[in-house]
N, C-alpha and C positions, 0 to 999 in steps of 0.2 A: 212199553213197546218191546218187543220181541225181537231178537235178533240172532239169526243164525252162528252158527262155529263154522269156521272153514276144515273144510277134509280133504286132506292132501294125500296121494299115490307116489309115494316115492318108489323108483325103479330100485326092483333090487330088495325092497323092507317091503314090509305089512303097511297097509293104511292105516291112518294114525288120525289120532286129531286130541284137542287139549285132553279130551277125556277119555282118550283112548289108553292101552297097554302103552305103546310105543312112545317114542319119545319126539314131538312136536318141535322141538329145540336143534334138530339136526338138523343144517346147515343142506341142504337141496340145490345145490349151487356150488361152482366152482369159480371164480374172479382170477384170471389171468392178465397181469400186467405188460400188456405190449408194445408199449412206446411211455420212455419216458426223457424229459426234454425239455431244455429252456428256450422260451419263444424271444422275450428278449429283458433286458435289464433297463434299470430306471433310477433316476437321483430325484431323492425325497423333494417337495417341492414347496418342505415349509410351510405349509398353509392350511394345515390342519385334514389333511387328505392324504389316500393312499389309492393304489390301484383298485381297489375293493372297497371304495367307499360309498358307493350305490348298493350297499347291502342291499339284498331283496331281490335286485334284478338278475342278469346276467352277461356278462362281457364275452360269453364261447357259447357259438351257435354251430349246429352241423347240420349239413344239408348235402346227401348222399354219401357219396367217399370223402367231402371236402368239410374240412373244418376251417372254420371265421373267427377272429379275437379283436376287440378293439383292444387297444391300450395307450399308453398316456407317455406325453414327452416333457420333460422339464426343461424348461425355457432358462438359460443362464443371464442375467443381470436385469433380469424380467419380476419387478416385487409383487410379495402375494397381495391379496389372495389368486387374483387369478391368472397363473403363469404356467400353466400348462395346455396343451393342446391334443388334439384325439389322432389318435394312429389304427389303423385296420391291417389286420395281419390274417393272410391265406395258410391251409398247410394241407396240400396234396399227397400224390407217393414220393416227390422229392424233397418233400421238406417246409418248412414254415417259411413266408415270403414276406416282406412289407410290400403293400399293394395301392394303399392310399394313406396320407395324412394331409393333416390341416396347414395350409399355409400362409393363414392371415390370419386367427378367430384365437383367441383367446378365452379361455375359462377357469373353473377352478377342481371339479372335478371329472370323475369318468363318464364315460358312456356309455350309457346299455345298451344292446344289440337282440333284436329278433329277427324270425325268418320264417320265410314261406315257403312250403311246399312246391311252389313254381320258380325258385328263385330271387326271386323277392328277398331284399335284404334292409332293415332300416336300422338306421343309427339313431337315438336320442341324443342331442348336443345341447348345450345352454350358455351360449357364445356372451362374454360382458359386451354392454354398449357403451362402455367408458374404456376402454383397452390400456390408458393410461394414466389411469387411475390407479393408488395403492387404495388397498381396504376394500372396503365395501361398495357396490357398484350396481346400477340396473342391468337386468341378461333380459334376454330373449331366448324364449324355449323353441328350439325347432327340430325338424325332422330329416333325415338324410336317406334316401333312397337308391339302393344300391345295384347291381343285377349280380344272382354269383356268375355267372356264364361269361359277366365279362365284366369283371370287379374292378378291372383298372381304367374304365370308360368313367366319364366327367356326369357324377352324381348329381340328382336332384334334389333342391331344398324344399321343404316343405312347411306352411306356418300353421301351428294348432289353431283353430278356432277356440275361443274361450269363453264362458258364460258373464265376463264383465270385464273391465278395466283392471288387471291384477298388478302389482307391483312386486314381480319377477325380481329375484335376487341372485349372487352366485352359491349361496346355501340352497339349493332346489329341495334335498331329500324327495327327491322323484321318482316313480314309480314306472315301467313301459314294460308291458306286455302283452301279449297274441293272443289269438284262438287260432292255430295253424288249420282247422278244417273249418271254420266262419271265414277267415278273411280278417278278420276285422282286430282293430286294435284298442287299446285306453294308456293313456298317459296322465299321471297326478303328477302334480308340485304345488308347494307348498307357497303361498302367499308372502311374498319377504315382509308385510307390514304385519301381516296377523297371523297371529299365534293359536287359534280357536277354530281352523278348517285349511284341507286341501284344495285345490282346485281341480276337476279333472275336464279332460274331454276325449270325449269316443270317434272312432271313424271306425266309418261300416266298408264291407266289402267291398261297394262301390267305390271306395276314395274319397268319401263324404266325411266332414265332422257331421254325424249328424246331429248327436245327444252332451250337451255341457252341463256343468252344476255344481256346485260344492259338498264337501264334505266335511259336518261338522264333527270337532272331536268332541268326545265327553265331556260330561262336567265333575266335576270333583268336588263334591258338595261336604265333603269328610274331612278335608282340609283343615287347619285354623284359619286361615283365608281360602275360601272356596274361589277355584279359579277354573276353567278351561285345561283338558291335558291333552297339549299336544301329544298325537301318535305319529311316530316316524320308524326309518329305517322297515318297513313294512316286505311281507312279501307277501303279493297279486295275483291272482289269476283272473284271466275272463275265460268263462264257458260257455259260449252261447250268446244270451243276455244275461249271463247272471255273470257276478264281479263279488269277488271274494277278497278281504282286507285283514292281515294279522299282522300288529306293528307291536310297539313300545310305547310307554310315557316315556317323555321326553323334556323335563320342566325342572327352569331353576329347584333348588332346595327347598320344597317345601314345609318342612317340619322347621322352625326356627332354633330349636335345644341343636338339633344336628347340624345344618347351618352355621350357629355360631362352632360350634366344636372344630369342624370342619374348615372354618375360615383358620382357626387360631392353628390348625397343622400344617394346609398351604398356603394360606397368604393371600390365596384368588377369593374373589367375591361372587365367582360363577363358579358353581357345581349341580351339576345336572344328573337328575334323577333316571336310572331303569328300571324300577318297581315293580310295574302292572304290566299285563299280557293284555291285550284288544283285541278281539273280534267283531266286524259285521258284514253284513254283506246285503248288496240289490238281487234282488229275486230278477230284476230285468231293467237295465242301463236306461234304456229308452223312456223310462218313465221317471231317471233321476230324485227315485226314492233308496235310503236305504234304510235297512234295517236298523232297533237298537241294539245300543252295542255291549258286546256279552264280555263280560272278566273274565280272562279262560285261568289267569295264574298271576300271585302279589307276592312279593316279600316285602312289603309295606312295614309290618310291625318290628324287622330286624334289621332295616337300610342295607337288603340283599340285593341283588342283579339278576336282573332276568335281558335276552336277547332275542327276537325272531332270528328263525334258522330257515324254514321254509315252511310252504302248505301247500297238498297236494286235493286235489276234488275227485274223488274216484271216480269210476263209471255209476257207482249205485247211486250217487251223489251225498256219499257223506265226505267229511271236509277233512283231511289229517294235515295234524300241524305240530312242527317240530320250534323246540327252543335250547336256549342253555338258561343251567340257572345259579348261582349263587346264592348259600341261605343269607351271609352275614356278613358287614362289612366289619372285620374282626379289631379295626383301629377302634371302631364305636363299643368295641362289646362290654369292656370292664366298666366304662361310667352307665354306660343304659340298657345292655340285656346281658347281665354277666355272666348267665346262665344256659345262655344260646350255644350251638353247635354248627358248628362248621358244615357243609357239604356241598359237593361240586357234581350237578346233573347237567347229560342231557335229557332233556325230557320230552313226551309225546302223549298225546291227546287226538281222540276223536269225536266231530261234534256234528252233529244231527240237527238241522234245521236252527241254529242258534244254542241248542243243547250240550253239552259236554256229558257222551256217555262212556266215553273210557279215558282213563289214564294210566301211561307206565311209564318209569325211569326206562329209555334205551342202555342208562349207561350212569350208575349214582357210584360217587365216592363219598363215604363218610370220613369225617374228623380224625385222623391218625390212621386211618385206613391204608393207604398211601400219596405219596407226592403228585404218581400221574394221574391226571384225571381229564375227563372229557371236555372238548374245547371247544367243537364247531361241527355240526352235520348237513348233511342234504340227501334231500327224495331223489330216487331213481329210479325209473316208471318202463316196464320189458312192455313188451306190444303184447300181451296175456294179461296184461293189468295187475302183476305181479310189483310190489313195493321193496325197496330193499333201502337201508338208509348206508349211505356214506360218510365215515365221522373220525375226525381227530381225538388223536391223546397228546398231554403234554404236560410239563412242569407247570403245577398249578401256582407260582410265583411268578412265570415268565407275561411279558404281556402278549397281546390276544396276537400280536403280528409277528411272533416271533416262531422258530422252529419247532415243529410238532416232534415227536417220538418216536408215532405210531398213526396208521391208518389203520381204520378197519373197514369192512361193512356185515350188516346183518340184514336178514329179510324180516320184514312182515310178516306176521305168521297168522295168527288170528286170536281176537281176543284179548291181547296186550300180551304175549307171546311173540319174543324174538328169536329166530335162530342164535345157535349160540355163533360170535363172529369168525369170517376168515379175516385174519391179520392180512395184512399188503405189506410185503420187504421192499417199500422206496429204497432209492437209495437217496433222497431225497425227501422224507415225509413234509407233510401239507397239512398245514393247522388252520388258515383259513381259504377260501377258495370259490370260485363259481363251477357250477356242473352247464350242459347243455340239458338245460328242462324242458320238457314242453308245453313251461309256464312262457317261456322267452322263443314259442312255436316251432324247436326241435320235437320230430319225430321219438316217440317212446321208439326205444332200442335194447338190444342187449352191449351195447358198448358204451360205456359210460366214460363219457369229456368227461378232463376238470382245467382248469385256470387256477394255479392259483399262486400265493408267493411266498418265497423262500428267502428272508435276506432282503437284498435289490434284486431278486431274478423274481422272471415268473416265467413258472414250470409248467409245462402240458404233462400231462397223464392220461394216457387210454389204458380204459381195462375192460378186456371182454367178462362176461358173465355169463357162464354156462352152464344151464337150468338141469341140474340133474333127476327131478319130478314131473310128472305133470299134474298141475294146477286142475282139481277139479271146482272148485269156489273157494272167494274171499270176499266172505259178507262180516259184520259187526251186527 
């Protein structure tokens, strides 16, 4: 299959392109940081959750000049797991507002937020039905429907239609996102009994569940015990009718040598694998088939880490999809791969109907290289269908919630070709975080939201980006 180079007209330079004189690498863009700022702060809530624990989704939506944040309250002498509660937060030209929270519902993690073009605002919640209960407990998945025009008016609940009897848990690992120009929405969660499929269901423009069904995850027949791999922490798109899926394995220890190694170091008898990369996707919801599911990336042979970061669906409709990756879990390396080497990516791929026809490091540290390396990115989509990725750097010893270094972003360029990055002088850098995508039915923009958190804060970030080329094609 054949596929074009992009050729860019930078103001100012020669047109260039991979194969051209010029250099394809220069940064065509300027990112100006214009607001930066804490929305509000948070006391950890114990229970194996943090503001940003709906990986995949989004908690900051924008909808004209106003931006929306849900975020999370920690409930004091309230035992986990589910002791926290959902808060919605405005930020107009005067500033960031709390405009609604929950005053009876209890759960355990965040909630994701999209939004529509008319207004339209809905919150993902998964409220327990045992409120006082420690541990483990049945929820109920529901929907909260908001207006921005008048965000502090008395919201509507709303109950998903489901394809069976599920047994809803406070671990959902759930999914909720938009097509801001369909209407229409999809919500996954994960079955609390079973480990071997999602549940999702769709509602259409109309305000219909129309279309329900499951999704099953792989099989893992490579195992010593072949078993079912859960795929989680996932990030979704719906386009149309089509529904696009790139998560993680998610599954106790399955190699027993490492298992027991691994026991004898912490003491826990759960250790849960990020190995494999997952892709598939429905060609069309409505017909509650998907696709098989494609390996896009393993560190199987060296017990490394890999994480979904995001996936974007162009206009041509090929699929990009960003991760982080780990080669080696370095505790294991001297008894079983002594020979291995270290490195710390983010990485990017694009895939063509189930295909994988490009890949490139955004961002590789090799072994001795040095200490910062890349932590955490995300897609950022200009109304020219222009790509740029937003990404951390940080102390590659620190963990993943902790202070980053360094911002950057780079563009898309074509071909596995990034510009070279503009750095961001936070005063404040941001190692993990939500952007306003319009996986979560923000508007492609040149202002790029982020959410995300620093410490116990969580900080806003706007930053303009201003395209100093014009974009004649970006095909693959």
């Amino acid at each position: 299959m054949k596929y074009s180079i992009s050729i860019i007209l930078c103001l100012g330079l020669p047109i260039v392109s991979s194969n051209a004189e010029g250099d394809p690498r220069l940064p065509g863009f300027e990112a100006n940081i214009e607001v930066e700022e804490t929305v509000y702060s948070f006391v950890s809530p114990n229970n194996g959750t943090n503001p940003l624990w709906c990986y995949g989704n989004t908690c900051i939506v924008r909808h004209g000049e106003e931006v929306f944040a849900s975020g999370v309250e920690t409930l004091e002498g309230v035992p986990p797991y589910n002791n926290i509660r959902w808060l919605l937060f405005k930020r107009d030209k005067e500033g960031w507002k709390l405009v609604q929270k929950d005053e009876k519902d209890l759960t355990r993690e965040p909630s994701p937020l999209t939004v529509f073009p008319d207004g339209r605002i809905f919150l993902s919640v998964n409220p327990t039905l045992r409120p006082n209960e420690e541990g483990s407990a049945p929820a109920e998945p529901r929907v909260l429907r908001f207006s921005a025009s008048e965000i502090e008016a008395p919201y509507k609940t709303i109950l998903p239609v489901w394809h069976q009897n599920y047994v809803f848990k406070q671990h959902s690992y759930r999914s909720f996102v938009a097509d801001r120009l369909g209407g229409d929405m999809i919500l996954f969660q994960n079955d609390g009994e079973e480990d071997n499929l999602a549940a999702w269901t769709y509602r259409n423009a109309k305000g219909d569940w129309s279309s329900q069904g499951n999704l099953r995850f792989p099989w893992g027949d490579g195992y010593v015990k072949p078993q079912s791999i859960r795929v989680c922490y996932p990030a979704v798109q719906l386009k149309g009718q089509e529904v696009h899926f790139f998560g993680v394995s998610d599954i106790l220890e399955p190699n027993p040598a490492w298992r027991e190694f691994k026991f004898g170091l912490t003491g826990q008898k759960w250790d849960y694998d990020f190995r494999r990369m997952f892709y598939t996707w429905s060609d069309d919801i409505s017909t509650g088939k998907f696709n098989k599911w494609v390996e896009v990336a393993s560190r199987e042979e060296t017990c490394g880490w890999l994480f979904p970061a995001d996936l974007w669906v162009a206009r041509n409709g090929l699929v990009h999809v960003l991760w982080t990756e780990r080669a080696i879990d370095e505790r294991l390396r001297e008894k079983f791969f002594p020979e291995a080497k270290q490195s710390h990516a983010l990485n990017y791929a694009v895939l063509d109907h189930g295909k994988v026809i490009l890949r490139a490091p955004v961002m590789r540290v090799e072994e001795g290289e040095s200490e910062i390396v890349p932590n955490f990115g995300r897609f950022h989509i200009t109304p020219d269908g222009r790509i740029f990725i937003f990404y951390s750097m940080g102390h590659k010893d620190l963990r993943q919630e902790e202070i980053a270094v360094e911002n950057r972003i780079v563009e898309v360029k074509s071909n596995g070709v990034f510009s070279e990055p503009v750095v961001l002088n936070l005063d404040m850098p941001i190692q993990r975080y939500f952007t306003a995508t319009p996986r979560g039915g923000s508007s492609p923009s040149q202002t790029l939201d982020v959410l995300g958190m620093v410490g116990n804060l969580m900080r806003y970030v706007r930053i303009g980006i201003e395209t100093t080329e014009k974009k004649i094609r970006l095909e693959f």
